[in-house]
MISE-944367 format. One record per residue: residue number from 1; x, y, z of N, C-alpha, C in turn. Coordinates in steps of 0.1 Angstrom, whole numbers, plus 5000, padded with zeros to 4 digits. Each point is the difference from the previous one (the first is absolute). Example, Ala and Ser with C-alpha at 12.3 -4.5 7.8 and 13.67 -1.06 7.14 Angstrom:
BEGIN
<zamar n="1" n_c1="5132" n_c2="4943" n_c3="5078" ca_c1="4991" ca_c2="5012" ca_c3="5000" c_c1="5009" c_c2="5012" c_c3="5000"/>
<zamar n="2" n_c1="4996" n_c2="5011" n_c3="4993" ca_c1="5009" ca_c2="5011" ca_c3="5000" c_c1="4992" c_c2="5011" c_c3="5008"/>
This chain:
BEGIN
<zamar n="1" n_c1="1803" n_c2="6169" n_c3="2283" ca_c1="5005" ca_c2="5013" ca_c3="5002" c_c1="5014" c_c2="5001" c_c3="4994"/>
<zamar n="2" n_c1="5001" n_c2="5010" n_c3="4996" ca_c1="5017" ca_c2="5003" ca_c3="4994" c_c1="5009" c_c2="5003" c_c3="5007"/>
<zamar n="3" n_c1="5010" n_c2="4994" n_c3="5002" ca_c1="5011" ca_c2="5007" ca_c3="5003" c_c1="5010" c_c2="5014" c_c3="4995"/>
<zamar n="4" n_c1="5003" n_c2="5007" n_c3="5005" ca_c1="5005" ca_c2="5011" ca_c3="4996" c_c1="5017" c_c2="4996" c_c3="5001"/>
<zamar n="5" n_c1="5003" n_c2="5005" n_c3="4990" ca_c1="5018" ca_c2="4996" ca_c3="4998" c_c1="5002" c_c2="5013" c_c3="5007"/>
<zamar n="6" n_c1="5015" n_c2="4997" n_c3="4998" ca_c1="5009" ca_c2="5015" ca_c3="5006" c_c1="5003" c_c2="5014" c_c3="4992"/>
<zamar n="7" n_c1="4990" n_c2="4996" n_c3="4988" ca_c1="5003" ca_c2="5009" ca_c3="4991" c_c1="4991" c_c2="5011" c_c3="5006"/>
<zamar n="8" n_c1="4987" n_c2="4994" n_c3="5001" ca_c1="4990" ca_c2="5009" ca_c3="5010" c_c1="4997" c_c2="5006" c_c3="5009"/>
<zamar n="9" n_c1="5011" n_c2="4997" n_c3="5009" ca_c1="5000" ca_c2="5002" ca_c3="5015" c_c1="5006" c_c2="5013" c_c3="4997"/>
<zamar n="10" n_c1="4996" n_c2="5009" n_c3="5012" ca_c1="5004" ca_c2="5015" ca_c3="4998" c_c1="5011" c_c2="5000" c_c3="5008"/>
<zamar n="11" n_c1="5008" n_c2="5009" n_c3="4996" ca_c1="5018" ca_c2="5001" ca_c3="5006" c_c1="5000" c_c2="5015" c_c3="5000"/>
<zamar n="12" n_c1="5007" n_c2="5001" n_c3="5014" ca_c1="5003" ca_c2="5012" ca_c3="5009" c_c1="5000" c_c2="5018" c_c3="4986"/>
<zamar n="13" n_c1="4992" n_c2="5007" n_c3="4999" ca_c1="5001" ca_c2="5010" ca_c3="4992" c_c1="4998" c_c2="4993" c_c3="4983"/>
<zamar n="14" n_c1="4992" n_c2="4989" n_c3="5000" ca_c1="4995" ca_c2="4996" ca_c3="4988" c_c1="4987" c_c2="4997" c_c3="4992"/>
<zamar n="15" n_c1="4995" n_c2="4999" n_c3="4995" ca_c1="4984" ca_c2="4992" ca_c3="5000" c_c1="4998" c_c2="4993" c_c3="4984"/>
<zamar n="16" n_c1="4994" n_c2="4989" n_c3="5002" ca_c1="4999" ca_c2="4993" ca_c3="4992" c_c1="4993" c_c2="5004" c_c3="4983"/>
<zamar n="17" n_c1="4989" n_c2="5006" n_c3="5004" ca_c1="4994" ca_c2="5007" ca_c3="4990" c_c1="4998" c_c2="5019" c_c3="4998"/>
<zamar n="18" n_c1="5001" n_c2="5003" n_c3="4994" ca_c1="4995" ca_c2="5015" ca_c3="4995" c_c1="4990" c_c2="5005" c_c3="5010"/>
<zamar n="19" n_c1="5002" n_c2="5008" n_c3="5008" ca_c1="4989" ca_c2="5011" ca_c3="5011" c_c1="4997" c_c2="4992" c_c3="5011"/>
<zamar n="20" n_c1="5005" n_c2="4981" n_c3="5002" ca_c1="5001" ca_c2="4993" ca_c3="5014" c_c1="5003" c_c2="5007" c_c3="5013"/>
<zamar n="21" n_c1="4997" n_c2="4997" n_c3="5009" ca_c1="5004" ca_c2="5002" ca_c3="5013" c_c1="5013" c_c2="4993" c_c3="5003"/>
<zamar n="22" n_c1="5009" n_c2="5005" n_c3="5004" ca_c1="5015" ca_c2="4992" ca_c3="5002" c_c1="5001" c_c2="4996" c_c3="5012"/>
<zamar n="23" n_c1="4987" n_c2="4997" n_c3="5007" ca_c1="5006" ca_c2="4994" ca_c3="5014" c_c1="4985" c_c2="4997" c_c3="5006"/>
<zamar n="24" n_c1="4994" n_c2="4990" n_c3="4998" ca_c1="4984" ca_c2="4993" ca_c3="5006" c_c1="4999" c_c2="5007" c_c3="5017"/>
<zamar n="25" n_c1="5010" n_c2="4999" n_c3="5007" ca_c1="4998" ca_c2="5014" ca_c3="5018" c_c1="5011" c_c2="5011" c_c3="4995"/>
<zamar n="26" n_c1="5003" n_c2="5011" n_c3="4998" ca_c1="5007" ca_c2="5009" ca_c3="5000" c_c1="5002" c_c2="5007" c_c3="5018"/>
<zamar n="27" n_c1="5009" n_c2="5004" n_c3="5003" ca_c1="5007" ca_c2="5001" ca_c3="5014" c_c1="4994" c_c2="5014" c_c3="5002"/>
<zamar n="28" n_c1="5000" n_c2="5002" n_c3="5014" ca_c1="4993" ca_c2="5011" ca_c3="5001" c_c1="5005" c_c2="5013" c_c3="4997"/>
<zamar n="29" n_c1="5012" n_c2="4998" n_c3="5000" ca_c1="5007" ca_c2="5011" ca_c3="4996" c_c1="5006" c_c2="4997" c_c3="4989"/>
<zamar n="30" n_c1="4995" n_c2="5004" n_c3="4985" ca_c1="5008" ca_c2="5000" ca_c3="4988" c_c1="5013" c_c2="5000" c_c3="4997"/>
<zamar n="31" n_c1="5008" n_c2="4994" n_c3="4997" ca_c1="5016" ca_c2="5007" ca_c3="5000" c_c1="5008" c_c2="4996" c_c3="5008"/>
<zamar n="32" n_c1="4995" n_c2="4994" n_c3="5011" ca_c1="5010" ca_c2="4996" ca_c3="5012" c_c1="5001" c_c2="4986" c_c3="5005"/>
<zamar n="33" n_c1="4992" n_c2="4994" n_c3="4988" ca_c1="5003" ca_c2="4983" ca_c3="5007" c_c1="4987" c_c2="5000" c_c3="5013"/>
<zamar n="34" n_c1="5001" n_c2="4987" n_c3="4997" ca_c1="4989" ca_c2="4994" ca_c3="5011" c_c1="5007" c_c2="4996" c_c3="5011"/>
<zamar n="35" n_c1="4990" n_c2="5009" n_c3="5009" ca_c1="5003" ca_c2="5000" ca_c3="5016" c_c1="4997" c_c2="4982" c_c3="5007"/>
<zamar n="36" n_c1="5000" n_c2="4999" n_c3="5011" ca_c1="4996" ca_c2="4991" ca_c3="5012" c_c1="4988" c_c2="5000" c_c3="4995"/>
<zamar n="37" n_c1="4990" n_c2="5012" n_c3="5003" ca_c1="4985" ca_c2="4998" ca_c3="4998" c_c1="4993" c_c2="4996" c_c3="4993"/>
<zamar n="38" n_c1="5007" n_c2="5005" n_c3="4984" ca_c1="4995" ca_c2="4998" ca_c3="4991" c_c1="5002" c_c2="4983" c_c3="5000"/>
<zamar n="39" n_c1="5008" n_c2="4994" n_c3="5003" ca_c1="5007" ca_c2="4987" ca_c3="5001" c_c1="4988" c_c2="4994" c_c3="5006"/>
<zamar n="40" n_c1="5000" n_c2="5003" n_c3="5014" ca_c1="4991" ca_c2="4999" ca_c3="5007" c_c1="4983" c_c2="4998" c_c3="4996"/>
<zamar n="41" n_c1="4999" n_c2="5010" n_c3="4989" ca_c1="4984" ca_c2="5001" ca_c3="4997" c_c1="4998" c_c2="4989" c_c3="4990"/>
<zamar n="42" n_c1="5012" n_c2="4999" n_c3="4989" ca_c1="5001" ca_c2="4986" ca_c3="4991" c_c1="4999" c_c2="4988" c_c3="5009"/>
<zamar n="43" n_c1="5005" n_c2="4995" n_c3="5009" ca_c1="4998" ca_c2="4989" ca_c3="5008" c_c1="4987" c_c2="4997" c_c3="5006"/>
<zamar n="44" n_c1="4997" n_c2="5014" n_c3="5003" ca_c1="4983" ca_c2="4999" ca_c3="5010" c_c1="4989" c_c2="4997" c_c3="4989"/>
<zamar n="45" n_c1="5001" n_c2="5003" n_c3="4989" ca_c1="4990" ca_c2="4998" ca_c3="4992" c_c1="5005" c_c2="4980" c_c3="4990"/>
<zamar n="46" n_c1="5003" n_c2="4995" n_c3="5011" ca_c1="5007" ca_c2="4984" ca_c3="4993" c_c1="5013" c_c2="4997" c_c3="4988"/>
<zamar n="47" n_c1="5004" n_c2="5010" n_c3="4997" ca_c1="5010" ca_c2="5000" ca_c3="4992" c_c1="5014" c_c2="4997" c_c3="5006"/>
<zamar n="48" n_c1="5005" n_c2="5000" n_c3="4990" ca_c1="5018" ca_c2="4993" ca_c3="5011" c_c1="5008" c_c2="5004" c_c3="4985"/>
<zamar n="49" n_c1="5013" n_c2="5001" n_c3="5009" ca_c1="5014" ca_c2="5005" ca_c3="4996" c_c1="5010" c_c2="4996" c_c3="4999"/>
<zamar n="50" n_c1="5012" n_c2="5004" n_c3="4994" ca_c1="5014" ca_c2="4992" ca_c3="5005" c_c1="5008" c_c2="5007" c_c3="4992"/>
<zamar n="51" n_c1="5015" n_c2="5003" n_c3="5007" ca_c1="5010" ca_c2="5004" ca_c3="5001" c_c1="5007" c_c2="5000" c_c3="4982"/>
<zamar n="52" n_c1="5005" n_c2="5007" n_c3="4991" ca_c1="5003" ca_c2="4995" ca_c3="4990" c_c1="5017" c_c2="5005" c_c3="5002"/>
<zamar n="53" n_c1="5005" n_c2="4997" n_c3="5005" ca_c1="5021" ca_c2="5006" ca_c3="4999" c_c1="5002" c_c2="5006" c_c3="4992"/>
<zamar n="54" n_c1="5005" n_c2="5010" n_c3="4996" ca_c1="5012" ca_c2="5012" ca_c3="4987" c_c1="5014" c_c2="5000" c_c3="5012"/>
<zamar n="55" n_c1="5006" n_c2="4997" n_c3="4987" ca_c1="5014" ca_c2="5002" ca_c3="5010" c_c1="5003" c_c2="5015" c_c3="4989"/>
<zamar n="56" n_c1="5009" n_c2="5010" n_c3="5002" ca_c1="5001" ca_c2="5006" ca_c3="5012" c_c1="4989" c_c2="5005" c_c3="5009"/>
<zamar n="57" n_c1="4989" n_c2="5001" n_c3="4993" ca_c1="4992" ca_c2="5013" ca_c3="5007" c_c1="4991" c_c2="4993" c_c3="5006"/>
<zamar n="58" n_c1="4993" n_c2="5009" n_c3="5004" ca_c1="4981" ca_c2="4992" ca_c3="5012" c_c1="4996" c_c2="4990" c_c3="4991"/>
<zamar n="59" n_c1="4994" n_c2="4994" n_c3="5008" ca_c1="4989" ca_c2="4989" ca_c3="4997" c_c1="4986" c_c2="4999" c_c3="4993"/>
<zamar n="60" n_c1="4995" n_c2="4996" n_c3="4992" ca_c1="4990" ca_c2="5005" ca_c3="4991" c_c1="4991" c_c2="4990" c_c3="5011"/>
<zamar n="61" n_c1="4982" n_c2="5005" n_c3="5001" ca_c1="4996" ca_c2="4991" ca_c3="5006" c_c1="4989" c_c2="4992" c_c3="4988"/>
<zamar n="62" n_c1="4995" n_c2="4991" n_c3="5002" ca_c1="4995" ca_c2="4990" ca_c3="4990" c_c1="4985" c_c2="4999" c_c3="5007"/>
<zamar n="63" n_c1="4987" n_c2="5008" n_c3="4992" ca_c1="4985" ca_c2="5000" ca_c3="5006" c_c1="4992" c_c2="4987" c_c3="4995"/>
<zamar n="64" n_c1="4996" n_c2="4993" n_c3="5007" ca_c1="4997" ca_c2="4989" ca_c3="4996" c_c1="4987" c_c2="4998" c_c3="5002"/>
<zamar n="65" n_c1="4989" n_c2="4994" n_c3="4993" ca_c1="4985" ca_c2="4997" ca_c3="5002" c_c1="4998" c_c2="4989" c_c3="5011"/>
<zamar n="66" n_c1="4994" n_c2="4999" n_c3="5009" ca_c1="4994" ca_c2="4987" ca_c3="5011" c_c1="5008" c_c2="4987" c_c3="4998"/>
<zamar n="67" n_c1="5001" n_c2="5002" n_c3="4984" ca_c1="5001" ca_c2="4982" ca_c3="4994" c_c1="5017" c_c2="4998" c_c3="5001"/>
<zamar n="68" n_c1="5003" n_c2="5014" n_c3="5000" ca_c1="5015" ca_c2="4999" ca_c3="4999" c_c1="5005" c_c2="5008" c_c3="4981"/>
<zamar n="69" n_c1="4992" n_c2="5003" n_c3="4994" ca_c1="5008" ca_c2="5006" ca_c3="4983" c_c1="4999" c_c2="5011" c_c3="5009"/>
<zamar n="70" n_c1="5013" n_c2="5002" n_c3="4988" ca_c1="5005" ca_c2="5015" ca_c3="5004" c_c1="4995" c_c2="5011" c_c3="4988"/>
<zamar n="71" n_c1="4995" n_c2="5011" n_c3="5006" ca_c1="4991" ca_c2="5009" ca_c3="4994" c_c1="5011" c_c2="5016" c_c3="4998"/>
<zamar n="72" n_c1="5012" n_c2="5000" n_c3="5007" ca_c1="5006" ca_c2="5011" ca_c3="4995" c_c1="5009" c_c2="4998" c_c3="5012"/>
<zamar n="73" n_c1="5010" n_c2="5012" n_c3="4997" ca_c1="5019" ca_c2="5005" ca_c3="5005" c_c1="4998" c_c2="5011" c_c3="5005"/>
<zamar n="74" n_c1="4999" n_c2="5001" n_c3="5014" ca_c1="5000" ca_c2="5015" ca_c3="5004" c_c1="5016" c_c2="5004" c_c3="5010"/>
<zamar n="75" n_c1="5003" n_c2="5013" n_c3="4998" ca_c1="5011" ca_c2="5004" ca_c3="5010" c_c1="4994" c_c2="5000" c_c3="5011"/>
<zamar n="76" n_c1="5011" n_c2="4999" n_c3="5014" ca_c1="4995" ca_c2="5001" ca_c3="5010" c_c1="5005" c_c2="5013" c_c3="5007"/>
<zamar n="77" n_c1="4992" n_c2="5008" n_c3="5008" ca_c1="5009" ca_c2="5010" ca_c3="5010" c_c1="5006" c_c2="5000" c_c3="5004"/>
<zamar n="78" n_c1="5006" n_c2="5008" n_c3="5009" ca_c1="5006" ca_c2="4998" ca_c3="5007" c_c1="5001" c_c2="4991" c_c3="5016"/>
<zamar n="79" n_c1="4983" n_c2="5003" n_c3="5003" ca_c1="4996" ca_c2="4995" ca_c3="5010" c_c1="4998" c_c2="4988" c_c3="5001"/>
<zamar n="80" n_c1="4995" n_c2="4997" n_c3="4985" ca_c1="5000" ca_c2="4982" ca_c3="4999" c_c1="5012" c_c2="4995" c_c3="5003"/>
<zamar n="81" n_c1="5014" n_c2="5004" n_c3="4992" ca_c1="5010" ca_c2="4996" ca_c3="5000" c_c1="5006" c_c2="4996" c_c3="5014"/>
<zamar n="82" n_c1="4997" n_c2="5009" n_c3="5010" ca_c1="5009" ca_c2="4998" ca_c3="5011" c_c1="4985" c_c2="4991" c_c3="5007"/>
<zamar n="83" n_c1="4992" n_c2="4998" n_c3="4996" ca_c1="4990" ca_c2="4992" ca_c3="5006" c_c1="5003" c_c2="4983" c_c3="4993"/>
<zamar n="84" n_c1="5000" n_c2="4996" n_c3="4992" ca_c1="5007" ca_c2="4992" ca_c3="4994" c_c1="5016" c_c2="4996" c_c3="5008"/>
<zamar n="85" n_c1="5006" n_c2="5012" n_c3="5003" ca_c1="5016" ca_c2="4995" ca_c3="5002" c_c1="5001" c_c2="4997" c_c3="5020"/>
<zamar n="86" n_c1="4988" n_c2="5006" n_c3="5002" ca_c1="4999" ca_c2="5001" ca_c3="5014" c_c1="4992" c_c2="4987" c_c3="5003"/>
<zamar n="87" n_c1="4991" n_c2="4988" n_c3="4988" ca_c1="4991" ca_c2="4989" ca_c3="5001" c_c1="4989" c_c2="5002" c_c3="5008"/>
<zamar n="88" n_c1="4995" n_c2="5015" n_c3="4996" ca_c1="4987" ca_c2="5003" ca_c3="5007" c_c1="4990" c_c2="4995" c_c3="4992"/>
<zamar n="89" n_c1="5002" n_c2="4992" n_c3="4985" ca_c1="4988" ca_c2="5000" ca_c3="4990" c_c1="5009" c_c2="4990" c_c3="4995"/>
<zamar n="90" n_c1="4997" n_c2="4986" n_c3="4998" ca_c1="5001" ca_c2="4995" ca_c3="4987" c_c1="4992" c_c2="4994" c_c3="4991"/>
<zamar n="91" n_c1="5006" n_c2="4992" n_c3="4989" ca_c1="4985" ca_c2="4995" ca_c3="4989" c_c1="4999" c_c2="4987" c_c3="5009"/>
<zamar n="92" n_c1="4982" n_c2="4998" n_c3="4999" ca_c1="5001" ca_c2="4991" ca_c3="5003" c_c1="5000" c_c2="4985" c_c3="4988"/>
């Protein structure tokens, strides 16, 4: 099986090819970053995540397949954010 470079992986408001889907789970609310749940619903179906740092701004979060590759860069909400800062959720 192939590996997928970083060239391919979809990045926050980008897509790899012409008419792609820019995000394999899109949040349930378009436009506002992914909530807790949506966090939430990525984990429940075996997938896993992790923290990616921007200094100054929010934290990008990193969607990851079971195995661990990372499949795309999503913003988080607000809710996540203080869920994250409050260590109600982390990656595992």
């Amino acid at each position: 099986m192939a590996e997928r470079s970083a060239v391919n992986r979809n990045v926050v408001g980008s897509s790899p090819t012409p008419g792609a889907v820019s995000s394999p789970a899109e949040p349930a609310t378009p436009g506002h970053g992914w909530t807790l749940a949506d966090l939430r619903r990525w984990t429940d179906n075996g997938a896993t995540w992790r923290v990616v740092p921007r200094v100054p701004s929010t934290p990008l979060i990193e969607l990851c397949t079971c195995y661990g590759e990372a499949v795309d860069l999503v913003e988080p909400a607000t809710d996540l954010i203080e869920a994250l800062e409050r260590r109600e959720i982390a990656p595992e």
